[in-house]
N, C-alpha and C positions, 0 to 999 in steps of 0.2 A: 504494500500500500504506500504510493508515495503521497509528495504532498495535495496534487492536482486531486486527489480523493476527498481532501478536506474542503474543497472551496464553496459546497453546500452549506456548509457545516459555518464556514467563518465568515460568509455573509449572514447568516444567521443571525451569529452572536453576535456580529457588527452591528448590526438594525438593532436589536435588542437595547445593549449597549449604550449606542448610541441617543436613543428614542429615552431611554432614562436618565442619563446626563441631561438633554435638552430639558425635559421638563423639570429636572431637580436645577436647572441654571436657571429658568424662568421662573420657580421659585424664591429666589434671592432679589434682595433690593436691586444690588447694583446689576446692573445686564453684562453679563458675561459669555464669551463664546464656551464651545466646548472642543477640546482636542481629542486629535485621535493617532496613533501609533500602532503599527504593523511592523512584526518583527519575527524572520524565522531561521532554522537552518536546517539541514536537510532531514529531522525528526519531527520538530514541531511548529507551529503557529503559536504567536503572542501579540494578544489584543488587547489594547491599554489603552483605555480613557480618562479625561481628565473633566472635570465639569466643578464649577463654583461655589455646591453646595456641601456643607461638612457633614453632615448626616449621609452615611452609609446607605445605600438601597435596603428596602426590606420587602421582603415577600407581603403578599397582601392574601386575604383568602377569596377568591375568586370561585362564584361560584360557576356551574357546567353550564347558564345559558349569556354571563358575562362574555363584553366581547373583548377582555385586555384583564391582566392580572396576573398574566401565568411567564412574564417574561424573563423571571428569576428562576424558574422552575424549569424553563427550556434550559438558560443560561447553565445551572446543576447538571443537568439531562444530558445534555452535548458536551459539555466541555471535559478534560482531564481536572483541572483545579481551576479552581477560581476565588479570589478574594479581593480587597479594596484596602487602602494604608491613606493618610489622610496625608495633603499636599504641606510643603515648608512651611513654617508660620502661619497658618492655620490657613492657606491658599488651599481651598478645594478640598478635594481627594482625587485619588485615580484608585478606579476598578482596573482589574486586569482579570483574563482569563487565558487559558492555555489548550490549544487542541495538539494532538500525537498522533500519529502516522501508524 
């Protein structure tokens, strides 16, 4: 399995990702963009976001006729690991996640 296998997989978690930075940065007073970093070698994929708000993503309970809720859950689902460390002097955080081959 090389990496061309993952590339379902790591738009995935990008959207996902992504799509939750956005709204935790539109959350915050100050308007803030959100970044994004792609990073691999020939094992794995590392998806690394950065977004303005300091509170960590949390799962939400989404129920089966909800149309959004579950993108922490795919995020788990798909990835090998994944967690979030909070940005320099209190700038942000970045989530990251990691897909393997």
């Amino acid at each position: 399995m090389g990496l061309t296998d993952l590339c379902d997989s790591t738009e995935l978690l990008v959207a996902e990702l992504v799509t939750n930075a956005v709204k935790a940065s539109g959350e915050v007073t100050q308007p803030a963009g959100v970044r994004l970093w792609l990073a691999s070698d020939a094992a794995q994929v590392l998806i690394l976001v950065w977004d303005a708000a300091l509170q960590p993503s949390a799962r939400i309970g989404a129920s089966n006729s909800a149309e959004d809720g579950r993108g922490l859950m795919l995020v788990e689902a798909i990835s090998e690991q994944r967690d979030w460390y909070p940005g320099a002097d209190g700038d942000g955080k970045f989530i990251w996640a990691v897909l393997r081959a």
